[in-house]
Every structure is written in C-alpha cells, then in structure tokens.
C-alpha positions as CSV (number, residue, x, y, z in Angstrom):
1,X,0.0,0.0,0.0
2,X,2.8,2.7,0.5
3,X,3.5,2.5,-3.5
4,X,-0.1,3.8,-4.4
5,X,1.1,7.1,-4.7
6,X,3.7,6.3,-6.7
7,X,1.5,4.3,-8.7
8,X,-0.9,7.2,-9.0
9,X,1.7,9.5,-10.1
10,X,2.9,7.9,-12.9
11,X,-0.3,7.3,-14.5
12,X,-2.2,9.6,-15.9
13,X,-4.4,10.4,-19.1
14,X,-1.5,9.0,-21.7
15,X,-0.9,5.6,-19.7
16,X,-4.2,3.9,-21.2
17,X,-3.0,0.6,-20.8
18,X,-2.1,-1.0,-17.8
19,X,-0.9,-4.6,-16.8
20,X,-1.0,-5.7,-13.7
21,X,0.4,-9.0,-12.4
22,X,-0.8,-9.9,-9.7
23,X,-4.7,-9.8,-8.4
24,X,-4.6,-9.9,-4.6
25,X,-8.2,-8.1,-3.6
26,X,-8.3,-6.3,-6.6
27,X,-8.5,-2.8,-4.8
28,X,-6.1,-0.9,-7.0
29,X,-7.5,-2.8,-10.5
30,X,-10.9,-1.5,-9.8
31,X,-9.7,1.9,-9.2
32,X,-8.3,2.4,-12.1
33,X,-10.4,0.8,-14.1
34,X,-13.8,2.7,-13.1
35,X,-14.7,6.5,-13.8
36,X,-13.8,8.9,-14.5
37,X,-10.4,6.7,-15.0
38,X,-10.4,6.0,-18.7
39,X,-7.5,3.1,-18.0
40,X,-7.9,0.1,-19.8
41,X,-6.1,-2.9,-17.0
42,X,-5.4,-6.1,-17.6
43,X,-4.8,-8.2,-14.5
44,X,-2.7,-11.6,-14.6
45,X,-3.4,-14.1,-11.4
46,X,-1.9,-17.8,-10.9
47,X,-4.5,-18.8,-8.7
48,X,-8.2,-19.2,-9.6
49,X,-9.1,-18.6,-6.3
50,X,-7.8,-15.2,-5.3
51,X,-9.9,-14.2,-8.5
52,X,-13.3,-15.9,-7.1
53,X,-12.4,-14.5,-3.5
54,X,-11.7,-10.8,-5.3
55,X,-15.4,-11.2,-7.0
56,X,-16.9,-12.4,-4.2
57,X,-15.8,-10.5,-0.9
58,X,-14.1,-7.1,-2.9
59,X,-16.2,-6.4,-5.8
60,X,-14.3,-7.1,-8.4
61,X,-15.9,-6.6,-11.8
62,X,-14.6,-7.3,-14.8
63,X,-15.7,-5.1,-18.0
64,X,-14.9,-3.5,-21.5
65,X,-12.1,-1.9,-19.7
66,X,-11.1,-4.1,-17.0
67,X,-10.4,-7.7,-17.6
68,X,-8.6,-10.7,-14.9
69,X,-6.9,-13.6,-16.7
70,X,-5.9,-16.7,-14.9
71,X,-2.4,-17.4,-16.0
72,X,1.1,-17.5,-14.8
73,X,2.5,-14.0,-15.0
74,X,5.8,-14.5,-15.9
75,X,5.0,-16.7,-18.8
76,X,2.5,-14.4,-19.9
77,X,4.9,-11.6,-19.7
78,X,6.9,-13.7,-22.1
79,X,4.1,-14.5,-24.3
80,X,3.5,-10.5,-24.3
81,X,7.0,-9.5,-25.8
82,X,6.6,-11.0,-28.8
83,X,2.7,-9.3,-29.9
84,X,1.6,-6.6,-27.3
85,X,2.7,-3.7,-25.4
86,X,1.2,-1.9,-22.3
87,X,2.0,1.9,-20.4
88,X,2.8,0.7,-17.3
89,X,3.6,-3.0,-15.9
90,X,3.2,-3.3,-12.8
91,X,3.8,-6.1,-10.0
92,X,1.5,-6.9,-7.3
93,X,2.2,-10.5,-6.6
94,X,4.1,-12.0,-3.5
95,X,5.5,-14.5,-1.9
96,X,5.9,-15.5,2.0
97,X,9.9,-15.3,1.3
98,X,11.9,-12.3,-0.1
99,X,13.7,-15.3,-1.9
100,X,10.7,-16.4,-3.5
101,X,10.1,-12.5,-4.9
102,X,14.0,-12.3,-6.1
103,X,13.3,-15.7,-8.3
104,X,9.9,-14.2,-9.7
105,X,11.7,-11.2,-10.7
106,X,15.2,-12.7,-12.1
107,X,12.6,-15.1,-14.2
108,X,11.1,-12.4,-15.6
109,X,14.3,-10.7,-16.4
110,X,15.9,-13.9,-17.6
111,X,13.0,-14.8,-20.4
112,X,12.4,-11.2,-22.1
C-alpha cells in the first residue's frame, strides 16, 4: 500500500494501458479501471481462487475496460514480448519469502 502514490503519479491520461500481475483483492485494478479513469487494465493471477475470492468479498468486476486472466505471469509476460505492449507494468504479486520474490523477478528478467 505505501507504493499507491507512486502508482498514482505515474499514470495519468497518456498511460491507457495498464498490466498488472498480480490480483490480490483487486483494490487498486478497480480503481483504475472505473470513472472517471479512462484506464484500460489487464490483470494476470496464478490462482483461480484469489480471482473468485476478489469477485466475491471485494467487488471485483470485470468489463470493457477491465479484464482478470488466470495465467502465470511471468509466462504471460513472455508470451507479451513477442505481440503486445502496455503503459505501465506493474507487480503486485508475493510470496511468504523475499527469496521467493527475487526468483519471480530474475525469471522475468531472464525470459524477455
């Protein structure tokens, strides 16, 4: 939570697209992705669940504008290289171990 104002400085009316890995309660998708933000955000989740869990007990809606894909995000990230480009990337998923987070982000580095 103490990035969101970093977040919400670098975006702004240019930044349409935005690519989130990582769902968690979906707090920060659906604020950008409701009015009067005109963000298109695509959010990438491993687990099925944490999407179901953000529907049910956070609101999460997906729309025209807002959209959750279950996938893994670094081979999505991969996958978007070759075909597709977004504003901003940002990541929003964790792990219990910083370890764990240093892997996730050397993979991603390692495959683009």
């Amino acid at each position: 939570m103490a990035t969101i104002p970093y977040i919400i400085e670098a975006i702004n009316e240019k930044t349409s697209k935005i690519l989130s890995i990582g769902l968690g309660g979906a707090n920060i998708n659906n604020f950008f992705s409701e009015p009067p933000n005109k963000h298109n955000i695509t959010v990438v989740e491993i687990d099925a669940a944490m999407k179901e869990v953000a529907q049910k007990w956070f609101g999460l809606e997906e729309n025209g504008r807002h959209q959750v894909l279950v996938d893994d995000g670094v081979e999505f990230l991969r996958k978007l290289a070759e075909n597709e480009k977004f504003d901003i990337i940002f990541i929003d998923a964790c792990h219990s171990k910083r370890e764990d987070n240093e892997k996730v982000f050397k993979n991603i580095l390692n495959r683009s």
